[in-house]
C-alpha positions in Angstrom: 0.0 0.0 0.0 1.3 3.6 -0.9 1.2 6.5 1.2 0.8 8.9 -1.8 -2.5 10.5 -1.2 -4.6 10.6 -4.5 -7.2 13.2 -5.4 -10.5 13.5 -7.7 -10.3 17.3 -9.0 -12.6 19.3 -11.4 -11.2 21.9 -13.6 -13.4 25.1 -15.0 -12.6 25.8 -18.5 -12.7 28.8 -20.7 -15.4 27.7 -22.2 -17.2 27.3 -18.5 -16.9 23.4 -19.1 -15.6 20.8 -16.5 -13.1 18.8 -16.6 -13.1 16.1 -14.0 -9.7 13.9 -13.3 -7.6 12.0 -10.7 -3.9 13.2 -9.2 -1.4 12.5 -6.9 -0.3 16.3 -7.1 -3.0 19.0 -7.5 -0.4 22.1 -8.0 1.3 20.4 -10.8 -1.5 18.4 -12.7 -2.8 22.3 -12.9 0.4 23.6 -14.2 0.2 20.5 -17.0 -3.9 21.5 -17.9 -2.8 25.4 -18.2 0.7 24.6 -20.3 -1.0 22.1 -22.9 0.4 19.3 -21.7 -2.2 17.6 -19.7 -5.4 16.1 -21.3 -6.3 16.9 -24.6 -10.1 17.7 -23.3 -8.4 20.7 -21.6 -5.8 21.9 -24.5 -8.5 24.2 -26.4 -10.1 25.2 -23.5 -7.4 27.4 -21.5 -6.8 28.4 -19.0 -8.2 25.9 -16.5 -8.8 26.6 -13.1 -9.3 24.2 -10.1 -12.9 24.3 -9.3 -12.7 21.5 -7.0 -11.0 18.4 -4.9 -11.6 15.8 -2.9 -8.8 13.7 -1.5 -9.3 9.6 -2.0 -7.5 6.7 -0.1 -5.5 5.2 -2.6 -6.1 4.9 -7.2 -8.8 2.8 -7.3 -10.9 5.2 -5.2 -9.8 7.8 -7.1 -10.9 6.0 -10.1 -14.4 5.2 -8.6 -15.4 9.0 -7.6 -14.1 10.2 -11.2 -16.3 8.0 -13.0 -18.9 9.0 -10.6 -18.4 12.2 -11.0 -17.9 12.1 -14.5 -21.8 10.0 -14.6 -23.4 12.8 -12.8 -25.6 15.6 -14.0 -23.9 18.9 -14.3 -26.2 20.1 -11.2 -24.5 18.3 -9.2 -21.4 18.8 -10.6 -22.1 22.7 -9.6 -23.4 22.0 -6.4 -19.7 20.2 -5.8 -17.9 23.4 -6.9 -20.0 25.7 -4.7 -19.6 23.9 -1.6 -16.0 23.0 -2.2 -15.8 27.0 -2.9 -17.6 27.9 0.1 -15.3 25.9 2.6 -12.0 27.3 0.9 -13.0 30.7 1.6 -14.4 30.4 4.9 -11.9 28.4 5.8 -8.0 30.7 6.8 -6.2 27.7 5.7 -7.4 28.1 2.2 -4.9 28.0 -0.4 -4.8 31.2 -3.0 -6.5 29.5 -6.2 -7.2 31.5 -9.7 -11.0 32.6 -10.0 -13.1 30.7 -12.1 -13.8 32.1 -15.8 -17.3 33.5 -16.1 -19.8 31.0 -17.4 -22.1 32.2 -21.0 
């Protein structure tokens, strides 16, 4: 068993699209997304910004609450994002993330 903690994330495009994947490294699966060299989903719709995270115990996991997450409506996709949004800035601890592109 690893000790690397894994991560299901969902990026805001451009385009106000998501972008849902799985990471052992949020900072630098960003920095991949916004250079072009992440997934191609996310190469014609830059910038990306994290919109939310949730860690998972080990890849499988991970895996499992992607697909999930991948499965569900967009409602609840948003619903995700706002909460997740709500804690990071209630919360002092919050780490300084770029602000969401406005969605047509």
């Amino acid at each position: 068993m690893t000790d690397t903690p894994w991560f299901v994330y969902l990026l805001r495009c451009a385009d106000g699209s998501l972008y849902a994947g799985i990471t052992t490294d949020l900072d630098r699966r960003l920095a991949e997304h916004n250079a072009g060299t992440g997934a191609k989903y996310t190469r014609a719709r830059r910038p990306v910004a994290l919109a939310w995270a949730e860690p998972a115990a080990d890849r499988a996991g991970a895996s499992r609450r992607e697909y999930a997450v991948r499965k569900s409506a967009r409602a609840a996709k948003e619903r995700l994002v706002a909460a997740f949004q709500a804690s990071s800035t209630s919360s002092e601890q919050a780490v300084s993330r770029p602000a969401t592109p406005a969605r047509r």
